[in-house]
C-alpha positions in Angstrom: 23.6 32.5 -24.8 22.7 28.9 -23.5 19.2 27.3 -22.6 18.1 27.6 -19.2 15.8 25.6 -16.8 13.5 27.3 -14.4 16.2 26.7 -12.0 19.3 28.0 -13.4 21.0 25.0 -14.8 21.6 24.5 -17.9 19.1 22.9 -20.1 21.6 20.0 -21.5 23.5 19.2 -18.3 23.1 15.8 -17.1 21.6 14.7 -14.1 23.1 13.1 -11.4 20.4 11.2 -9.0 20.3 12.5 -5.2 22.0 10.5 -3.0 18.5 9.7 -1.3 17.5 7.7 -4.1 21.0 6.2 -4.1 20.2 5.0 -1.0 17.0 3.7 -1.5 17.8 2.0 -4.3 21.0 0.2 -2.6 18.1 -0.4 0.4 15.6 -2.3 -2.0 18.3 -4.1 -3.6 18.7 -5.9 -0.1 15.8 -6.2 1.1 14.8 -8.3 -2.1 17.7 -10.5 -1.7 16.9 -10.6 2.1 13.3 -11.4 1.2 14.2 -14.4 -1.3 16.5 -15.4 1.1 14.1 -15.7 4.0 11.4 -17.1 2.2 13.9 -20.2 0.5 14.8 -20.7 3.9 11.7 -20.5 5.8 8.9 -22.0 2.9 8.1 -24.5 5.0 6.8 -22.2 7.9 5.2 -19.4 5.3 3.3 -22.3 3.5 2.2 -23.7 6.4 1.1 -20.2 7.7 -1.2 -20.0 4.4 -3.7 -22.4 5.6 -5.1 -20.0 7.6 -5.2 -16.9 5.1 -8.8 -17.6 4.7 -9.8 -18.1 7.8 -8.0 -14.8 8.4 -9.8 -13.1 5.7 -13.3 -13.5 6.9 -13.3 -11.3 9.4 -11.1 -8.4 7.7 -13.2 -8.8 4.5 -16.4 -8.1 6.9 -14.6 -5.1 8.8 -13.3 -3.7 5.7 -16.3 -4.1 3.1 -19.7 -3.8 4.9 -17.8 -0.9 6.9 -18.1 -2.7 10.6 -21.5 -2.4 12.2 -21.3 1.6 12.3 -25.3 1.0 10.3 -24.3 4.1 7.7 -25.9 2.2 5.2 -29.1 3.9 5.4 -28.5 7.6 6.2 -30.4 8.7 2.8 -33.6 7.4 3.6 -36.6 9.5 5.3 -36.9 8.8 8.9 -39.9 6.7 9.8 -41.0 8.7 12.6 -42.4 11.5 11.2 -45.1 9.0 9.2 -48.8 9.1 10.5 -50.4 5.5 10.0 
């Protein structure tokens, strides 16, 4: 009697990878050479385009950090308006 898996197989059967991953493998193969391709042609423009990275980053750095001006910093502190001076 062999060794089975969980699904049936047997235990020392080699795998064969899906055709899926195949695929996607084949598909990031290109897109790096299409990628280093692009970017040997086209350094002049991406370069150029890098001056204003932080200019750009300013503004996303504020929406993305101090959380926009939703003002949830201070939803654990007591509320003022119950106080008596």
């Amino acid at each position: 009697m062999s060794a089975q898996d969980h699904f049936g197989r047997q235990a020392d059967a080699p795998r064969v990878a899906s055709p899926k991953f195949r695929a996607g493998i084949v598909f990031l193969g290109f897109a790096v050479i299409a990628g280093a391709l692009l970017f040997t042609e086209h350094r002049a423009h991406v370069l150029g385009a890098l001056v204003w990275l932080p200019l750009l980053a300013c503004p996303l750095m504020h929406l993305f950090m101090h959380g926009g001006h939703g003002h949830r910093g201070g939803e654990n502190q007591p509320n003022d308006q119950g106080r008596q001076s």
